[in-house]
Every structure is written in C-alpha cells, then in structure tokens.
N, C-alpha and C positions, 0 to 999 in steps of 0.2 A: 640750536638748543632743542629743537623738536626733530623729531624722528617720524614717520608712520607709524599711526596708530598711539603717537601718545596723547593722555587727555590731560587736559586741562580743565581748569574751571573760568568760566566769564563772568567777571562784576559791571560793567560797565561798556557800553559800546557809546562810539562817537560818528557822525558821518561828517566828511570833509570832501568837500565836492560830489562826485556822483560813489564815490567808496564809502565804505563802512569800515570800520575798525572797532577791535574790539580788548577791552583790558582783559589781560587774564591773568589767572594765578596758578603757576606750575605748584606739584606737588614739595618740593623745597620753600615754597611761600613768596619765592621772588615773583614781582610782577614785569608785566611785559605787554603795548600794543601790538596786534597784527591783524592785519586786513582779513575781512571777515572770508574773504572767496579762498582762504587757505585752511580752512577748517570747517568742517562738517560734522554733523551728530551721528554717523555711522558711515560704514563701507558695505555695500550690496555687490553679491557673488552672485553668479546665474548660477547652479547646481543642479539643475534638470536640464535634459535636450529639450528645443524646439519651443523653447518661451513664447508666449506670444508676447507682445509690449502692443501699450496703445497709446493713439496719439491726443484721449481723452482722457478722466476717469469714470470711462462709461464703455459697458463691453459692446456696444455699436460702433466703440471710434476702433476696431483694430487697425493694425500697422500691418498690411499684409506683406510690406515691402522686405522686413527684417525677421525673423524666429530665432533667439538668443540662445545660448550653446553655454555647455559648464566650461568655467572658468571668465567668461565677459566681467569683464569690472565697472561700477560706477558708484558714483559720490549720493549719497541718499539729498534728500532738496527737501522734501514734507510728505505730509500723509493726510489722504480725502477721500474720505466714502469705502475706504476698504483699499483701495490704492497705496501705491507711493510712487511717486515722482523722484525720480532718479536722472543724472549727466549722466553716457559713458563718456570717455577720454582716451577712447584707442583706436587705431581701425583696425577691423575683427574680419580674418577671413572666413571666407563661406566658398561652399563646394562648388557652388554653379558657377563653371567656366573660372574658375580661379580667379574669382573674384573679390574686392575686399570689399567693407560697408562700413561707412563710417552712422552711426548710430544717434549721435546729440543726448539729449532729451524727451524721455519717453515716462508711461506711466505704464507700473507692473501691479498683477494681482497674483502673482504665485511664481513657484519655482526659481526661488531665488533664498538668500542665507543673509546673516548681518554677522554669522560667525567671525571673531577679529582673524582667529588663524589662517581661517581658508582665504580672506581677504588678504591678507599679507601676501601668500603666494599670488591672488588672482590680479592684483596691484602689479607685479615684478611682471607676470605673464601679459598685462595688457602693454608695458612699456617693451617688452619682449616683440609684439606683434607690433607696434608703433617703428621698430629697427626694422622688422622684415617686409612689412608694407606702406610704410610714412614715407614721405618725399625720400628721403635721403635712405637708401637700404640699406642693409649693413648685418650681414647674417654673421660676422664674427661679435657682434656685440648681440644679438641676440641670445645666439649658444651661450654666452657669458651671462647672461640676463638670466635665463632658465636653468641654469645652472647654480646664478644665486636662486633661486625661487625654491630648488630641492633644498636647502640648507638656509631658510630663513627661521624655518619652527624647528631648529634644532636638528633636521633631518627628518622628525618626524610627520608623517603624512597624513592627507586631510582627503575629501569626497572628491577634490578634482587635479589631485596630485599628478593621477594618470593623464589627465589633458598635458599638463607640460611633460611629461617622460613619453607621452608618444611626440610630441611636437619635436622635444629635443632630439629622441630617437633619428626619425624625421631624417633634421640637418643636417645629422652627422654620418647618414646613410645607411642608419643600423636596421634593416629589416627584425621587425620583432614577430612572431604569428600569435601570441595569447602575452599580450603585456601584462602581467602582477606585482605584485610588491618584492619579488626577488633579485627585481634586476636594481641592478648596479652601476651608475653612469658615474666615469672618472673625467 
C-alpha cells in the first residue's frame, strides 16, 4: 500500500519485544500497523562533492575515512546541536583504487538536501550501486535501476541527475566529453 515517499500520519505506536510498531493513518483514513524501522521523517541526498560526515555531533569527531559524493542516499535518524544523524543503505563507490565503502551511520552538518524529488532518484541510484557493488553484482539490473531513476519525476531532472546519466553512461560504454541535459539515454 506504501510506495517511497508516501506519508502518512501516526496515532499510536506499540512495542512488542525488541520492535516498535506503529498505527498509522493513510490519507484515505484507513488505518494500518508497521514497524517503525520502515518509516522515517525524511530522506537525505548528499548534493555537494566531498562531504565530510562525522562520527560525532562535534566537528572534532570527523570521519576522515569517507567524504560523501552527490547522489549518496540515507534515512534521516534525528537532529542535535546543528547535526543530523543519518543510516546510509548502500555501498557507494569511491575513486581510490576502485574501491567501494560501505558507509552505516554517520552525522552531517552540510551539503546535503531533504528535497523529496532528488531523494527519489538518489533512493533508485543507491539500490543501482547496491547491484554493481553488493555481494551478488549484477550490472544488467543496475542499467535497469538507473534508468528507472531517469523516469521516476516524470523525467524531469533534479541537482544530481547528472550523477546517474554519467553512471549509466558509464555501463553502457557511452564516452560522453561535456554531459548536459541534451542527452538522451534510450
């Protein structure tokens, strides 16, 4: 009945053993339990290069290990002292030596969005990266993935649209020299 990114409202939460659940009420009025780790108060896009994250909410704890890249996806968690604590849920390549990094739970103070659009594409592109670097690879499900992600807002494009049209570029062996908004992946 839920889709990404639809809201709902919660009246009531219960916990039953170490879970939480929680009632909701869709916009039709019908209600419904679900575990609360399937729903979160927004979706966080990285939008700037070279994020720092840190492993505190204090700019002493940096993460020197990770610097986050437009289009990284994660689940927002709360917000402390100018922070916000954020899961990601992908692993996310990085340049050095074709490497990938899987990321967890970190705390950001900038260069990131809660915009739903761009989330929607950043959402498809992390499961996209998940096919190309997860246990099990799988580059024809990726192409398929990032190709839903160009045609999730209708086709129309968002600040890191370009991240998946070079990605997809990429796999399909398209040498682009100055990617724009003119091109046209079928």
């Amino acid at each position: 009945m839920l889709e990404f990114g639809n809201k709902v409202t919660i009246t009531k939460d219960k916990k039953i053993g170490d879970k939480i659940y929680y009632f909701v009420t869709l916009p039709d009025k019908t209600t419904h339990w679900i575990a609360a780790e399937n729903l979160t108060e927004k979706f966080i896009t990285i939008n700037q290069p070279d994020v720092i994250c840190y492993k505190q909410p204090d700019t002493a704890y940096i993460n020197s290990n990770t610097k986050l890249q437009p289009g990284d996806f994660a689940y927002f968690v709360k917000e402390q002292d100018g922070f916000i604590n954020v899961d990601f849920i992908s692993y996310m390549p990085r340049l050095k030596k074709n490497q990938t990094t899987w990321v967890g739970n970190v705390w950001l103070k900038d260069g990131y969005t809660d915009d739903l659009k761009i989330s929607r594409e950043s959402y498809i592109l992390s499961r996209a990266y998940n096919d190309l670097y997860g246990k099990n690879p799988n580059k024809e499900n990726a192409i398929q993935k990032l190709k839903d992600a160009l045609e999730i807002n209708g086709g129309e494009e968002t600040e890191i649209t370009y991240v998946i049209k070079t990605l997809l570029n990429e796999l399909l062996g398209i040498k682009v020299e100055n990617l724009d908004n003119s091109i046209d992946i079928q």
